[in-house]
N, C-alpha and C positions, 0 to 999 in steps of 0.2 A: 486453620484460616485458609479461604480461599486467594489463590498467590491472584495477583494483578497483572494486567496485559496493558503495555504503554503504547499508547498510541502517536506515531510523529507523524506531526502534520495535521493534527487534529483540530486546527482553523480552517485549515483549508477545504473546500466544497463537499468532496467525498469524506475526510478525516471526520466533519461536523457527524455526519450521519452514519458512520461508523461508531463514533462513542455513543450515540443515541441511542442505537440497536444494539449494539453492543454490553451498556451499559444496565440493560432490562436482565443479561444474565450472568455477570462477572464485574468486580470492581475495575475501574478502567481510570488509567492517568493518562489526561491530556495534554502532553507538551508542547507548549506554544512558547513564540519568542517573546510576548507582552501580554501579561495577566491585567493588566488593566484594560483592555482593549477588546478582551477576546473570553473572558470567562463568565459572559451573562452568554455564550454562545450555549455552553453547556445545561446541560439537565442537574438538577440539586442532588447533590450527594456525587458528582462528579469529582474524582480529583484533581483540578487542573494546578500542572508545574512549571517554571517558567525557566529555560535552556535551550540554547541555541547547536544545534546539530555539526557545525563546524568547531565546536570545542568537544571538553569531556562530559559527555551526559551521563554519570558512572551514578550521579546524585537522582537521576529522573527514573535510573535502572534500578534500583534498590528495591527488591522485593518483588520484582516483575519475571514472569516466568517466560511471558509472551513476548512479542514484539511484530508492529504492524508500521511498515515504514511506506508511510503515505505522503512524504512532502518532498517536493519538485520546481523546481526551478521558473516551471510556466514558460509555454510556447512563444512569447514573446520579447523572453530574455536574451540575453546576450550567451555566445560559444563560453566564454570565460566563464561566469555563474553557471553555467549548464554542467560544467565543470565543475566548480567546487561544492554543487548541492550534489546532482543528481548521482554523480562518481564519487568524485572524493570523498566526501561526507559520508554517503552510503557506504563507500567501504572501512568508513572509520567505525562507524555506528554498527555496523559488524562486529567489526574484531574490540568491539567492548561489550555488546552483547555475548560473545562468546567469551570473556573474561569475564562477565556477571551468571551465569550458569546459564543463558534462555534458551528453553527447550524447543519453543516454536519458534520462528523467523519469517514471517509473512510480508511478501516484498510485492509492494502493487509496482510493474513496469507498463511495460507499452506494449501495444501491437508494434509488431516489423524489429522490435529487439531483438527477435532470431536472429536477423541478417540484414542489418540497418544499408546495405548495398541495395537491396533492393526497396529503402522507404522513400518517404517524397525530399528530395535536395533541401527545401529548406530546413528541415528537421532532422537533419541527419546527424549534427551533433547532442542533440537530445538524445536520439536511437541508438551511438554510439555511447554514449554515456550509462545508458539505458544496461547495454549489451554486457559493458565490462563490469557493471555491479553485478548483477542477475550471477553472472559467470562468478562473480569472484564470494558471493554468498554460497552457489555449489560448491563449489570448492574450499570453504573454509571448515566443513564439516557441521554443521549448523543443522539441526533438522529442521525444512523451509517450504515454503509454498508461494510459488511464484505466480502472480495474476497479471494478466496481459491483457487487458484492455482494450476497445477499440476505442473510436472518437466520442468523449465521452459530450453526452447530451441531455438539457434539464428536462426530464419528460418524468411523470409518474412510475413509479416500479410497479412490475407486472409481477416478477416471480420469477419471469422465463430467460432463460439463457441459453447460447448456442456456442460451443468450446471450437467450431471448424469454423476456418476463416471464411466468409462469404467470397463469391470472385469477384461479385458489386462490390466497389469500392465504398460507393454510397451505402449500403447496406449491412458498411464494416462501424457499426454503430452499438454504445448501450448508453442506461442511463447514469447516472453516478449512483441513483436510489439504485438500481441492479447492483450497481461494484460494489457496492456498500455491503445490501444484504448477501453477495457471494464471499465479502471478505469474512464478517460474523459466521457465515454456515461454517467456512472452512476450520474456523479456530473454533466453534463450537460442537459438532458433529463429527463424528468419525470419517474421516479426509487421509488417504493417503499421504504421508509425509515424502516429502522429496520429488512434488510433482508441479509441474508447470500446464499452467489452463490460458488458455485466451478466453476474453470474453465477449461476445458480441449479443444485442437480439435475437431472441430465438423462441421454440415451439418445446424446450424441455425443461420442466422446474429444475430451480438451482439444488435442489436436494440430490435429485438425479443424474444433472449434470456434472455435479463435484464431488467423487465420491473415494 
């Protein structure tokens, strides 16, 4: 039996299109906080489970090899929530995925999570929150792949990607449809484990780009 890859955050804009493409080549469970609300999102034969990321998802883990933590707090939340999704949570949803055996760990973060000193003042507790999961999935021994993102934007997916940060700020851009199919390449195709990519627009297919 092919093991399963759970997808959190799988309502939300990128998670949607992730189980979509995702789901064309591996059984995929979509954890969402409310199945009545959110499971005509999905494609049929999708398995959507319903658990909330601030408690124990040990039930959503069951038989899942993968893990793609796609759910976030959203830029226009409060410091406090930025808090208990982006950090806390994430590092809970860690250390249960590594008590359920997951061999992959795929953590969608942000651009400027390097070094949230130098991101923009208002999002600085996002980028710090950002920072200290990213860090603390290295660190717990997890084989992981970290994707860093730039300003995500609803435009068509091209295919193309660029992993070095533009100096244009404006040009520190991709689509969700790009984050999406760079999250699938990486859990489907031979990808370096233990490696951190930015994403932004670019002139190099994701196949080459992530490798």
């Amino acid at each position: 039996m092919v093991s399963r890859t759970l997808i959190i955050g799988a309502s939300g804009q990128v998670g949607r299109h992730v189980v979509s493409l995702l789901h064309q080549h591996c059984p995929v469970v979509a954890m969402v906080r409310d199945k009545t609300r959110t499971s005509a999102l999905f494609p049929s034969g999708v398995d959507v489970i319903e658990a909330d990321i601030e408690t124990d998802i040990s039930d959503a883990l069951h038989g899942c090899s993968r893990v793609v933590f796609s759910a976030g707090s959203g830029a226009g939340t409060s410091a406090e929530q930025t808090l208990l999704v982006d950090l806390w949570a994430a590092c809970k949803v860690i250390d249960q995925a590594k008590s359920c055996g997951v061999t992959h760990f795929l953590m969608v973060s942000s651009r400027g999570a390097d070094n949230p000193d130098n991101g923009p003042l208002p999002i600085k507790p996002y980028l710090i929150a950002k920072h200290v999961a990213d860090r603390y999935l290295i660190d717990s021994g997890l084989p992981y792949t970290i994707l860093r993102p730039g300003r995500l934007i609803d435009e068509r997916a091209t295919g193309l990607v660029n992993t070095v940060r533009p100096v244009d700020p404006k040009q520190q851009v991709i689509s969700r449809e790009d984050t999406a199919a760079s999250i699938v390449h990486c859990l489907c195709q031979p990808v370096e484990l233990d490696s951190i990519y930015e994403l932004y627009q670019g002139c190099t297919p994701i196949a080459q780009a992530l490798v």
